[in-house]
C-alpha positions in Angstrom: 31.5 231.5 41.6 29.8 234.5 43.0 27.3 233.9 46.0 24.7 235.8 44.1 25.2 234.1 40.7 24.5 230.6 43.0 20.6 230.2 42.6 21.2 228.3 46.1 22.3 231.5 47.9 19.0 233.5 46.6 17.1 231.2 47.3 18.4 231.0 51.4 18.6 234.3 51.5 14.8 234.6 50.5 13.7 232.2 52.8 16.0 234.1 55.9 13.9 237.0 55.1 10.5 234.9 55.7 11.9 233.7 58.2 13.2 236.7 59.7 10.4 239.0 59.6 7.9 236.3 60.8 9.8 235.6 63.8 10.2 239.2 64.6 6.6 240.1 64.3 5.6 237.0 67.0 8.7 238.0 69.4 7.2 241.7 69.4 3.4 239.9 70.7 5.4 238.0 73.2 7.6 240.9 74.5 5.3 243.6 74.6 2.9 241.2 77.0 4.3 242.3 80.3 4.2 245.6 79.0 0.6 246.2 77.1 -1.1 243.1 78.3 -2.5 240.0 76.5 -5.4 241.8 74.5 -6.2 241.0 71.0 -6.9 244.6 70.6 -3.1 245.1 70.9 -2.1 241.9 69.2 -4.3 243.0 65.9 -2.1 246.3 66.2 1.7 244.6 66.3 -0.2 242.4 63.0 -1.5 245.3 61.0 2.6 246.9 61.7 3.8 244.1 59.9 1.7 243.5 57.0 0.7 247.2 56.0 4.6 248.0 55.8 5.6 244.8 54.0 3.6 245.3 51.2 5.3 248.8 51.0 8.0 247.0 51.1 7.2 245.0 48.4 6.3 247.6 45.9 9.9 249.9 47.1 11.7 246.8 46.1 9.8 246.3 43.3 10.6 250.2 42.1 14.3 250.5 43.0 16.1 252.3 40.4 20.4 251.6 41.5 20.8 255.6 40.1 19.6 258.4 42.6 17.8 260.9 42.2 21.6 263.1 42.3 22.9 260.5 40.2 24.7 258.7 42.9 25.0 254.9 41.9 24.0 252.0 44.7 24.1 248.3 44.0 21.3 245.9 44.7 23.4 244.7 46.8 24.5 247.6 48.9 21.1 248.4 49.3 20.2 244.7 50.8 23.1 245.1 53.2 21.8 248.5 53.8 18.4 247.7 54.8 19.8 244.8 56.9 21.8 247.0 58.9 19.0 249.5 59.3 16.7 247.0 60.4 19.4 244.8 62.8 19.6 247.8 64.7 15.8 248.9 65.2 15.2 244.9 66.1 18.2 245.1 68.2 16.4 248.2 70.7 12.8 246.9 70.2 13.4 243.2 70.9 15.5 243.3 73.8 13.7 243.5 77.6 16.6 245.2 78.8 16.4 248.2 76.7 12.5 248.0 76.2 11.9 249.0 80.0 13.2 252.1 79.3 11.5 252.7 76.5 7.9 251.8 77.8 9.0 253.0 81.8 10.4 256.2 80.8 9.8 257.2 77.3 5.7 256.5 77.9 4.9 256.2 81.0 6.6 258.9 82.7 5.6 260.9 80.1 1.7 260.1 81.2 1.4 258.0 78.2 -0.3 254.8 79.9 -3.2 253.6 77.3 -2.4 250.2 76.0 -3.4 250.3 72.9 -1.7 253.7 72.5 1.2 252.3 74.2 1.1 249.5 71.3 0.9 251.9 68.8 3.9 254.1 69.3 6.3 250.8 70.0 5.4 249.7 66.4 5.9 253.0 64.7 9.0 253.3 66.2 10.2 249.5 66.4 8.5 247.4 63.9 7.6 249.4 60.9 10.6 250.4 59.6 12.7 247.4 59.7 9.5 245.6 58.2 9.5 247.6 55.3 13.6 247.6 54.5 13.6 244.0 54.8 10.0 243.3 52.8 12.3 245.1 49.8 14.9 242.2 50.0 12.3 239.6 47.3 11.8 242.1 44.8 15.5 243.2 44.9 16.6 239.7 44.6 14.7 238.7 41.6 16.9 241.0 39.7 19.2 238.5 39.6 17.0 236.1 38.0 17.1 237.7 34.5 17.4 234.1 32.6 14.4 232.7 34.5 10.6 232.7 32.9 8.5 235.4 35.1 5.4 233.7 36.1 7.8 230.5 36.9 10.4 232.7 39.2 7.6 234.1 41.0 6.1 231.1 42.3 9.6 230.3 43.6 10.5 233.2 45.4 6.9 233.1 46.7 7.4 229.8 47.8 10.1 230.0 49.8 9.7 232.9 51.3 6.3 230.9 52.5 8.4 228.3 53.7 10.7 230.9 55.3 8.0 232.4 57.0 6.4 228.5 58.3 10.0 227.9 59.7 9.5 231.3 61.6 6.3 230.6 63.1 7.2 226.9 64.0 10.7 227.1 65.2 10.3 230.1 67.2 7.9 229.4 69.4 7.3 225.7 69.5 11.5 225.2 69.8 13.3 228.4 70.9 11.0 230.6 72.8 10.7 227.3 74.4 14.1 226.0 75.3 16.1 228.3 75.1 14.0 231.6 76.0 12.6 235.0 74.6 16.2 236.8 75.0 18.4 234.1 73.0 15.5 233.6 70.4 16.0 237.5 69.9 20.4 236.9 69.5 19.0 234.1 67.3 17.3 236.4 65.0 20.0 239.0 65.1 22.5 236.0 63.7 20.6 235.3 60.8 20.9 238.7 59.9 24.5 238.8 60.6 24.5 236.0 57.9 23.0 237.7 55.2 25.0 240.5 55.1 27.7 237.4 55.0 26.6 236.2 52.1 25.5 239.1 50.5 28.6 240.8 51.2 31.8 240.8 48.4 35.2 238.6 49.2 37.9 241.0 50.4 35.3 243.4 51.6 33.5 242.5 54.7 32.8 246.5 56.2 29.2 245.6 56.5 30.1 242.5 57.6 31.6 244.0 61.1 28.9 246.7 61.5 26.4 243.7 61.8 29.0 241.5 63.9 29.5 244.3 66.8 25.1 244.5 66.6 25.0 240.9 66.7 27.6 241.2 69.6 25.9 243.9 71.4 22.5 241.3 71.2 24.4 238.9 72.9 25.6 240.8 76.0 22.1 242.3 76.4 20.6 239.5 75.9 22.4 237.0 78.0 21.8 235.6 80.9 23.7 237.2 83.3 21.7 240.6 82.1 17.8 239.0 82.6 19.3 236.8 86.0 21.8 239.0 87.6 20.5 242.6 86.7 16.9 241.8 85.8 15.9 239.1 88.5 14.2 237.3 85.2 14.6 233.1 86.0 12.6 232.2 83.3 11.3 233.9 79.7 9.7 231.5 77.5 7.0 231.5 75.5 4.0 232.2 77.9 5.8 234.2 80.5 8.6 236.7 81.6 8.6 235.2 85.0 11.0 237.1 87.9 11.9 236.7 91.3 12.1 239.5 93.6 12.8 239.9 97.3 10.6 242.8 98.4 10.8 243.8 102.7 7.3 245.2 104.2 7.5 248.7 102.2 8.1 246.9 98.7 11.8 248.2 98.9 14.2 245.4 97.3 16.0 243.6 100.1 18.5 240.3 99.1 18.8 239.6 102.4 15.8 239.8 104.5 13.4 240.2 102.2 10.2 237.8 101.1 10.4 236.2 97.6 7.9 237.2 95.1 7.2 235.8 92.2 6.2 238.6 89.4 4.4 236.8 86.1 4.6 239.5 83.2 5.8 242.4 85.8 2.4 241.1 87.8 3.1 240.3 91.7 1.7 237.0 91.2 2.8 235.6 94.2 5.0 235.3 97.3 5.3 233.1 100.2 7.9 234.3 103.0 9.6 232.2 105.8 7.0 231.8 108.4 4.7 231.4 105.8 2.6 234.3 105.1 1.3 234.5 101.4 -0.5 237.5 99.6 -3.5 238.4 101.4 -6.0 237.7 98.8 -4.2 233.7 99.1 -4.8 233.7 102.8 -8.7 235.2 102.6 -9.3 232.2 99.9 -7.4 229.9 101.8 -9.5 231.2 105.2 -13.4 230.9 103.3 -12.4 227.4 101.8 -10.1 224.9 103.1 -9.4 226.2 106.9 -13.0 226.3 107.2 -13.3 222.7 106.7 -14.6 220.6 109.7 -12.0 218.4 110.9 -14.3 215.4 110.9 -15.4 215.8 106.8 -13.4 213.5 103.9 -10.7 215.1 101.7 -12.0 217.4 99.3 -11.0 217.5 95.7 -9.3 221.4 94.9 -8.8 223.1 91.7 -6.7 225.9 91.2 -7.1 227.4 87.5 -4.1 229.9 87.5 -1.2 227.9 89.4 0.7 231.4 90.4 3.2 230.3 92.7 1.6 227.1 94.1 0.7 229.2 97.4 -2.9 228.5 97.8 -3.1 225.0 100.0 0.7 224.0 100.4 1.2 222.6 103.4 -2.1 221.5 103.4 -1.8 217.2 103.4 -5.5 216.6 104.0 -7.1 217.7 100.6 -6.3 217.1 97.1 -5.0 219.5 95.3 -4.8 219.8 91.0 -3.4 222.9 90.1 -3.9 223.9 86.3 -1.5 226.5 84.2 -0.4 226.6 80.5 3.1 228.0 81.8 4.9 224.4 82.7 8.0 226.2 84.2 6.1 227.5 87.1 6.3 224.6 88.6 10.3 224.5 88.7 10.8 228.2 89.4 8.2 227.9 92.2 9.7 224.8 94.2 13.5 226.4 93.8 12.6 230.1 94.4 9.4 230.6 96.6 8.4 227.4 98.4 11.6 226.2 98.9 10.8 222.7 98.5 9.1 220.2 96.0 5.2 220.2 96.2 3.7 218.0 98.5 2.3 214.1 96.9 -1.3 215.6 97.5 -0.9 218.5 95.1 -0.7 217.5 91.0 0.0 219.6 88.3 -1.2 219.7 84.8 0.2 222.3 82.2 -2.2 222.8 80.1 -4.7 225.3 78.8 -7.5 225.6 81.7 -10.2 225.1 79.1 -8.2 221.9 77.0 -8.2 220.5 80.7 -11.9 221.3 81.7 -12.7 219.6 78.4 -11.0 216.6 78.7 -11.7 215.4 82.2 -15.8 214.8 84.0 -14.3 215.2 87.4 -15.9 217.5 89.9 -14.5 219.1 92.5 -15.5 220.6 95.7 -13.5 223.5 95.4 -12.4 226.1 92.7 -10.5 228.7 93.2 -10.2 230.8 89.3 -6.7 232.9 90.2 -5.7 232.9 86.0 -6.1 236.8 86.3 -3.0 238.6 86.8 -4.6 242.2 85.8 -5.6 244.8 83.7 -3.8 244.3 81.2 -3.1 240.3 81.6 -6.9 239.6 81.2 -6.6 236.0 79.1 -10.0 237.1 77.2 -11.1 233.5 76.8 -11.3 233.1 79.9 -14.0 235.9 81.2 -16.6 234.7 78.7 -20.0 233.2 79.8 -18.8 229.8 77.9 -15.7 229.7 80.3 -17.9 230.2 83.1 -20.6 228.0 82.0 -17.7 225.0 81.6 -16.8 225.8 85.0 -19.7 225.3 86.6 -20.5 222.2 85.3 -17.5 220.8 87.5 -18.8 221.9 90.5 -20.1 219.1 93.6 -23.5 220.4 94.9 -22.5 222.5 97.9 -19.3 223.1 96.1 -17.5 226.2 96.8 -16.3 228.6 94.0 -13.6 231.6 94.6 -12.6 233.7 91.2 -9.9 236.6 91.9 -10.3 239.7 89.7 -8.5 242.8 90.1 -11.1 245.4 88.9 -12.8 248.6 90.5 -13.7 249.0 93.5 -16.8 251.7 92.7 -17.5 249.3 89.2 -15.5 252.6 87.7 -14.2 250.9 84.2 -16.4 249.3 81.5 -14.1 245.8 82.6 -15.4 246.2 85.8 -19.1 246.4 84.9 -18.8 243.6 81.8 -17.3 241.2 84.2 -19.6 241.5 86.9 -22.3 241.1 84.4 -21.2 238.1 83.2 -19.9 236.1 86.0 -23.3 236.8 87.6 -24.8 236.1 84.5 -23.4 232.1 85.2 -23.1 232.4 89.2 -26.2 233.9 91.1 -26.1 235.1 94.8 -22.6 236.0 94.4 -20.8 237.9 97.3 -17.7 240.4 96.6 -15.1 241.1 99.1 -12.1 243.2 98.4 -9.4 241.5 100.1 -7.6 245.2 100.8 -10.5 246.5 102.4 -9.9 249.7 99.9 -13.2 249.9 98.7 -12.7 253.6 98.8 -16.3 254.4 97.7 -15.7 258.2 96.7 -12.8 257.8 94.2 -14.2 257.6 90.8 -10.7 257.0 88.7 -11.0 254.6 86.6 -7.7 253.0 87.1 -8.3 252.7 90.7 -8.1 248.8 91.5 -8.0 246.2 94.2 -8.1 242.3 94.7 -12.0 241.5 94.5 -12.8 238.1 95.6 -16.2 237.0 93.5 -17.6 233.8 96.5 -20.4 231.4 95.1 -21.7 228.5 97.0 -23.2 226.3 94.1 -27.0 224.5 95.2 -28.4 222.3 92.3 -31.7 224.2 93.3 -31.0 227.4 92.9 -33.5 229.0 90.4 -31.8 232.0 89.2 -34.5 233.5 87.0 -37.0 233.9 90.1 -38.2 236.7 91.4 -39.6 236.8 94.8 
């Protein structure tokens, strides 16, 4: 019996294309993060690339005459393999790290193009909207080949699963392979679904199509293996949250395997890095100076909390205090101990993954020390997390006399409208704040608005404080 006489084979093949295109459009969101940031702004964009060109899709499917406008005949089913093989290949360059650095580093940057949003933008036109359409074309095509059924009744199944294609996408990807297996193999992943519709959609005896999509699939796995991300990339870990690598810079940020000081890059962010005799970034090392080292020697442990883990620099080696570090990436932790410390964390120092506002929620503890570090930059701004309601929550598990530290990277001169909004609001929450750039590059002339440093926001918390008086 022919595959696409078997009811069973449309039906799979309907739900691989839900499947399919849903998983693409949340690997794009999670690959484009070290490159454009975390924004919603940018999220909505990848979204809109997706659903605007599938219903184009729909309705090109829906209109596809097999003669030509020259009069050249094409099967339904040479134009499904078609539009497979189209689209394997755009996935192919616009899903993989390895080739998407160039296209962001060198095709857009170094071309002056460095707007996010624009950025965003010009990825999807050129990535995501054209495979989207070919393969929103593959329902309407297939219901051709259910002339016997009753309309209204067909529809509903081919809606259906392609609904439950699309549930499998967003459940499996990211709660299972994003997770355990990483970003790069959920991409080959994708890539070999494809490679099996054009198997089942291709004719016995004539598998042509079959090997274009076999030397893509191949191509997938060789960029996307782990010898590529480890060995040329430096990436130890790509899952879900994060594209986390480890570099070893020397004193002018030149890349030196032998000598140099591990650093531990979150999202292309330096995050982190802790070198043999112990020196840490210097924004770790003010924090560490104003807080714990500060400490008379005579005073009880205090209870620490670190929202934004990072590399777990910020008190280790400390054995006094008591340490809970919160982060929604779990693998830190691992990557941390065999990469930058060098060693397991000490039995004072715990570690929770878990959203920082799912743990403020579910615990009444208060702590006598908070250092907010969940900021990696610009463009890694988690934007729940610089609202008055975060802040608000935060201070509400604060001792009296308690000391607060939250690390922003913004203007030095208040020069971008993030700068000014977040000043605003943290002092909205926190009064008598002090700010300290931890560079010392305050550079009060320069009025670029990219222009950034490591500004340490300092807040000594006093139940008494009234901070609507005026004096």
């Amino acid at each position: 019996m022919k595959r696409l006489e078997n009811t069973l084979f449309l039906f799979i093949i309907i739900i691989l294309e839900g499947y399919i295109i849903l998983s693409a459009e949340l690997i794009a969101m999670r690959m484009t993060i070290p490159f454009v940031g975390t924004g919603t702004d940018n999220i909505s964009i990848i979204i809109a690339a997706v659903l605007l060109p599938l219903a184009a899709g729909y309705q090109a499917g829906g209109n596809f005459n097999i003669r030509s406008k020259n009069g050249r005949y094409i099967s339904i089913r040479k134009k499904l393999i078609k539009n497979i093989i189209i689209s394997s290949v755009f996935l192919l360059v616009g899903l993989s790290y390895f080739l998407m650095q160039f296209f962001f580093y060198y095709g857009l940057e170094k071309n002056g193009i460095e707007n996010s949003l624009i950025q965003t933008i010009i990825y999807c036109l050129t990535f995501i909207v054209t495979p989207t359409y070919l393969l929103g074309q593959t329902v309407p095509l297939i219901s051709n080949y259910f002339t016997k059924e009753k309309l209204s009744k067909i529809t509903g199944k081919m809606l259906f699963f392609s609904t439950i294609g699309s549930f499998a996408g967003s459940v499996i990807t990211t709660l299972v392979l994003m997770q355990y297996i990483g970003v790069h193999h959920t991409v080959s992943i994708l890539l070999s679904l494809l490679f099996i519709l054009t198997l089942i959609l291709s004719k016995k005896k004539n598998y042509d199509q079959a090997l274009y999509m076999f030397f893509i699939l191949a191509a997938s796995l060789v960029i996307n293996s782990d010898y590529v991300m480890r060995d040329m990339l430096n990436i130890v870990k790509n899952n879900k949250y994060s594209t986390i690598m480890i570099m070893y810079l020397n004193d002018n940020n030149d890349i030196d395997e032998k000598n140099g000081t591990p650093h531990l890059f979150i999202n292309n962010n330096d995050s982190s890095k802790y070198s043999k005799n112990g020196r840490k970034h210097n924004y770790i090392e003010f924090a560490e100076k104003i807080t714990i080292e500060d400490i008379p020697e005579d005073a009880p442990p205090k209870n620490v909390l670190i929202i934004g883990a990072g590399g777990f620099t910020y008190g280790h080696n400390d054995l006094k205090n008591n340490f809970t570090y919160i982060d929604i990436d779990k693998d830190l932790k691992e990557v941390s101990e065999k990469y930058l410390l060098k060693e397991k964390l000490q039995p004072n120092k715990t570690f929770y993954p878990l959203p920082a506002r799912a743990y403020l929620n579910m615990t009444d503890q208060k702590f006598d020390i908070i250092l907010l570090d969940a900021y990696l930059g610009g463009l890694s701004i988690p934007e729940h997390l610089v609202t008055r309601e975060f802040f608000m929550e935060v201070k509400k598990h604060l001792n009296d006399n308690a000391v607060l530290v939250a690390n922003f990277i913004t203007s030095p001169n208040f020069g971008n409208l993030f700068s000014k909004n977040i000043d605003n609001t943290f002092r909205s929450v926190f009064p008598y704040v002090s700010r300290h750039d931890t560079h010392n590059e305050y550079d009060i002339w320069n009025n670029s608005p990219t222009k950034s440093s490591n500004f340490m926001y300092i807040y000594k918390h006093d139940m008494t404080y009234d901070d609507t008086a005026i004096k």
